[in-house]
N, CA, C and O of each residue as an XYZ file, in Angstrom:
328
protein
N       7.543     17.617      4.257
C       7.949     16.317      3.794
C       6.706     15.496      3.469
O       5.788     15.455      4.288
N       6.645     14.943      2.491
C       5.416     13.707      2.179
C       6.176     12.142      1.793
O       7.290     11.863      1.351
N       5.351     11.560      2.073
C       5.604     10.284      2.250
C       4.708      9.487      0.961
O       3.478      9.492      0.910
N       5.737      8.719     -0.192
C       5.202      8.186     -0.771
C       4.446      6.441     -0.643
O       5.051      5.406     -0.362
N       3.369      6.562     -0.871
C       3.047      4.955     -0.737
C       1.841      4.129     -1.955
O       0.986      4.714     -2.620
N       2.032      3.172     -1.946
C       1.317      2.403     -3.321
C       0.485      1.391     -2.377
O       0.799      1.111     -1.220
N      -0.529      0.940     -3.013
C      -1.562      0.172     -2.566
C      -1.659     -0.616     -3.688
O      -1.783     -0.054     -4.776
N      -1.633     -1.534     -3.638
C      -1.817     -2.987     -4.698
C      -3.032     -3.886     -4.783
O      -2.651     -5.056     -4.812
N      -4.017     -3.809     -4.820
C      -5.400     -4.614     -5.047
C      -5.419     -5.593     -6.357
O      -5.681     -5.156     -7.478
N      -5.102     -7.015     -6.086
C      -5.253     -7.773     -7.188
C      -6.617     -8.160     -7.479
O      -7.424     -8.129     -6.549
N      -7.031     -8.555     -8.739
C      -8.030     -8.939     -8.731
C      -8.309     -9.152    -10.310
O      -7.130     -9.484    -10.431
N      -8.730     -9.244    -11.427
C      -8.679     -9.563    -12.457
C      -7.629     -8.322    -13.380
O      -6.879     -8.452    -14.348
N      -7.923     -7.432    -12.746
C      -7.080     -6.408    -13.471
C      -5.993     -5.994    -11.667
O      -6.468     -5.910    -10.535
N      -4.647     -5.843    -12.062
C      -4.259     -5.184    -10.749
C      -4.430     -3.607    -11.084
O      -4.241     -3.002    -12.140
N      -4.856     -3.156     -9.804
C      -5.068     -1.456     -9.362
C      -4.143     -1.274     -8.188
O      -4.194     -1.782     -7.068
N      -3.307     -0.447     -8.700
C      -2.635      0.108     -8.229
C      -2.730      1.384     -7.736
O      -2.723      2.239     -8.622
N      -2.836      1.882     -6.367
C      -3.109      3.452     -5.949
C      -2.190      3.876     -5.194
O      -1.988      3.466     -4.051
N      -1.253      5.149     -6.050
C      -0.443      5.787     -5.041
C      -0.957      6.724     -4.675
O      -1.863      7.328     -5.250
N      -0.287      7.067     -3.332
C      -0.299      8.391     -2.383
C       0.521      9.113     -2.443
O       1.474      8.860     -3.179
N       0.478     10.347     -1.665
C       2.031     11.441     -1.513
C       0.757     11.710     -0.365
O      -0.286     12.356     -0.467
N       1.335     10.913      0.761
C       0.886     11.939      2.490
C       1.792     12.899      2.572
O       2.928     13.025      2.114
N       0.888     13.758      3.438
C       1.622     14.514      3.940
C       1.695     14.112      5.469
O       0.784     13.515      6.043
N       3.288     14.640      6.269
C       3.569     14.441      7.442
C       2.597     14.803      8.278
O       2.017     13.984      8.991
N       2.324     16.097      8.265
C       1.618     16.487      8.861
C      -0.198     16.166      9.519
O      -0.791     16.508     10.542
N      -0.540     15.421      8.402
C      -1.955     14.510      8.573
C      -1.211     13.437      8.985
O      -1.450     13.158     10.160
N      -0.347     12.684      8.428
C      -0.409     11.350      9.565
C       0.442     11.626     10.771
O       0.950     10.661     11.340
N       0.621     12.666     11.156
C       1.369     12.914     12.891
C       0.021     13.330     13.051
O       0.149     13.159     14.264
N      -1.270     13.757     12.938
C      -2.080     14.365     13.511
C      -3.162     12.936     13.331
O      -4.130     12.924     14.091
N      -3.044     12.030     12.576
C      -4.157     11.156     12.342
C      -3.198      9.744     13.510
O      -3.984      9.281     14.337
N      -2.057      9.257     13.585
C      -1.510      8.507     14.108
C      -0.574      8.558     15.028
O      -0.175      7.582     15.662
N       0.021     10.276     15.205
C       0.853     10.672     16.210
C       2.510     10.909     15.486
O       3.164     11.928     15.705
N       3.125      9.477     14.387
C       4.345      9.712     14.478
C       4.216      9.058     12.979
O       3.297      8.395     12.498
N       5.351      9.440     12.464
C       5.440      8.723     10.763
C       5.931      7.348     11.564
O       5.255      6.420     11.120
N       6.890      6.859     12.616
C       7.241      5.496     12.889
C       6.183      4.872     13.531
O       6.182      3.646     13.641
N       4.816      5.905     14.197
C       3.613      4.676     14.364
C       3.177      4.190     12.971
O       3.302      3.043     12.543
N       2.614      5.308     12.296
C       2.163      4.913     11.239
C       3.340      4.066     10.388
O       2.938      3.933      9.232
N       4.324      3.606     10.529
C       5.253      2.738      9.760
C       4.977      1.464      9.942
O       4.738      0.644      9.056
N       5.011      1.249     11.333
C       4.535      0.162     12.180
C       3.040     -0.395     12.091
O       2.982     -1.614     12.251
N       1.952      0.175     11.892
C       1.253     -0.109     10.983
C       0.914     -0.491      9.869
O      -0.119     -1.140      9.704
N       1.816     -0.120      8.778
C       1.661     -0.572      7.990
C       2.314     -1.835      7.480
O       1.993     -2.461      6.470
N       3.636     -2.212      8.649
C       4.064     -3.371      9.073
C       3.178     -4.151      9.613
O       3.616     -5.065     10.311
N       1.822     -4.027      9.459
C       1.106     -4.856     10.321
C       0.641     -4.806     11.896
O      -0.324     -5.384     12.396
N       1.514     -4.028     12.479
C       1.190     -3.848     13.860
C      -0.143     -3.595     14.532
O      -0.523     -2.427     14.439
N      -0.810     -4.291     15.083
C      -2.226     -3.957     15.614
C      -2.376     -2.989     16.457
O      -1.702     -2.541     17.385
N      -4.021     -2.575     15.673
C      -4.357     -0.872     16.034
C      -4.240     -0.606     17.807
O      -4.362     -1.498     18.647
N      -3.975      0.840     18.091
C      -4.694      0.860     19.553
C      -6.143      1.633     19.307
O      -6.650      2.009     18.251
N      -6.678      1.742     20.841
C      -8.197      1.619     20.455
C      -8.472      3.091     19.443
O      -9.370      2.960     18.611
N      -7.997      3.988     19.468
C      -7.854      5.280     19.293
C      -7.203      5.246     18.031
O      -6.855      6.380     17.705
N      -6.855      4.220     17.051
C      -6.298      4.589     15.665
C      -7.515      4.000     14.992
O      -8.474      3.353     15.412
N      -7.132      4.464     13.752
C      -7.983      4.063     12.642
C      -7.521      2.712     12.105
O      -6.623      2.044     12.618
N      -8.283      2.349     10.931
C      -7.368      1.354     10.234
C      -6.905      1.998      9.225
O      -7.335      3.140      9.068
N      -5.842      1.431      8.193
C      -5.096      2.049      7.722
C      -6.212      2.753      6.190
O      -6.221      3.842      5.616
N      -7.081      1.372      5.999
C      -7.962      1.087      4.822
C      -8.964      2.684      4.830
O      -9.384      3.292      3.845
N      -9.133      3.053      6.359
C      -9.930      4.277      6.305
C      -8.948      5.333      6.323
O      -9.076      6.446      5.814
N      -8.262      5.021      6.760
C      -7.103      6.558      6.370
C      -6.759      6.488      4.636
O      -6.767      7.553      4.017
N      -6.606      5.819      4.259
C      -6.460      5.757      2.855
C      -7.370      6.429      2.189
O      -7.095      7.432      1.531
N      -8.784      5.835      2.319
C     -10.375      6.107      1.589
C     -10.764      7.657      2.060
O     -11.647      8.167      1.369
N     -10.445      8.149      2.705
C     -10.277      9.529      3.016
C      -9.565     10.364      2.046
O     -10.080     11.451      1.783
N      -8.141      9.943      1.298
C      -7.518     10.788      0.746
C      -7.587     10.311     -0.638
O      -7.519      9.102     -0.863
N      -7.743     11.331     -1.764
C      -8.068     10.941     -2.868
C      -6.650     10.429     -3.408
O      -5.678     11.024     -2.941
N      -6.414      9.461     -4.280
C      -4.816      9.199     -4.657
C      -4.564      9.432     -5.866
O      -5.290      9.164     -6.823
N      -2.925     10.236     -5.887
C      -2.516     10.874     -7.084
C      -2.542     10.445     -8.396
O      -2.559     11.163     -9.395
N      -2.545      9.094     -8.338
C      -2.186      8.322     -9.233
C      -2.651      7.137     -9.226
O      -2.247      6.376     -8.347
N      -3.689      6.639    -10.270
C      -3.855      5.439    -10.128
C      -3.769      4.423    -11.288
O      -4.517      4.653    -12.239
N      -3.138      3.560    -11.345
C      -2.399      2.752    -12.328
C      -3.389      0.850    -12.458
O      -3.382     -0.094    -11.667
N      -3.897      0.982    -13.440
C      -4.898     -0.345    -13.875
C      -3.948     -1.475    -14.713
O      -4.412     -1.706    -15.830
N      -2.919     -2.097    -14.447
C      -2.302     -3.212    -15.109
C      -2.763     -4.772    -15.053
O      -3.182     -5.283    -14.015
N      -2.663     -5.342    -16.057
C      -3.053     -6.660    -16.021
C      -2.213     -7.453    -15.465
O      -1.012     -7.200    -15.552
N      -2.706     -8.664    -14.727
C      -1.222     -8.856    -13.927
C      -0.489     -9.890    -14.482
O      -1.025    -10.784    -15.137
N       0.572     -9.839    -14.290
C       1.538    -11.150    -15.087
C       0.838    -12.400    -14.808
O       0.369    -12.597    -13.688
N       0.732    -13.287    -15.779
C       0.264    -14.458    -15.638
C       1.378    -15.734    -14.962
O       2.608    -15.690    -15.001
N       0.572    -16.770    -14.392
C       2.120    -17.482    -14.156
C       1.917    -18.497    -14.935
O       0.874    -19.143    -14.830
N       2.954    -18.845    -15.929
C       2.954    -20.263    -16.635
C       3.616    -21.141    -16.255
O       4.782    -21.217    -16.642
N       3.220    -21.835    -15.607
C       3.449    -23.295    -14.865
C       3.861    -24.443    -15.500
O       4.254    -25.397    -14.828
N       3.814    -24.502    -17.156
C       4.239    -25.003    -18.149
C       6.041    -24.696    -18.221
O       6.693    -24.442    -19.234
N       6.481    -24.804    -16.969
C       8.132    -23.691    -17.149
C       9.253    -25.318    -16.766
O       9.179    -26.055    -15.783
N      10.346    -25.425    -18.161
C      10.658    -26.590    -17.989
C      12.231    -26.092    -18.163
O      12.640    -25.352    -19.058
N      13.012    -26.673    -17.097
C      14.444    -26.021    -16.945
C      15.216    -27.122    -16.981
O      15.346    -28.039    -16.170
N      15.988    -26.795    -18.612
C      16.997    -27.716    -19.271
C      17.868    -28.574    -18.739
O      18.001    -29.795    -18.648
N      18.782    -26.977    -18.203
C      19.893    -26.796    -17.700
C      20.654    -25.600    -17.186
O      20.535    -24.548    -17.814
N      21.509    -25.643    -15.996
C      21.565    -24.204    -15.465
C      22.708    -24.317    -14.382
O      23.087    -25.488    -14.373
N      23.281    -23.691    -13.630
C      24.162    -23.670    -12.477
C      23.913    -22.413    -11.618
O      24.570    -22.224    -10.595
């Protein structure tokens, strides 16, 4: 089983980096796919995990996607509506 995941870095251009883990490295890098879930919920490390940023930079990603990001126009004027 692999586990898909995307990484989102904004910044003048958005970069986008997906993954396909495999189970098997993150039960051996974090113990359980629901630690590592919980992590990536934010949950703070124990002393013995990584951060997520170095488990990432370790694995090269399948796919990486360079989009410009939607702009917001703040100029937005609403007529009428229900």
């Amino acid at each position: 089983m692999s586990i898909k995941i995307s990484v989102v870095e904004k910044k003048l251009v958005e970069t986008v980096n997906q993954y396909n883990l495999d189970e098997y490295y993150i039960n051996e890098s974090y113990g359980s796919i629901e630690r590592f879930n919980q992590i990536v919920n934010g949950e703070t490390l124990k002393n013995n995990e990584k951060p997520l940023t170095d488990f990432l930079s370790e694995i090269r990603p399948n796919n990486i996607l360079h989009l410009r990001p939607k702009g917001n126009n703040t100029n937005v004027e609403i007529k009428y509506g229900y």
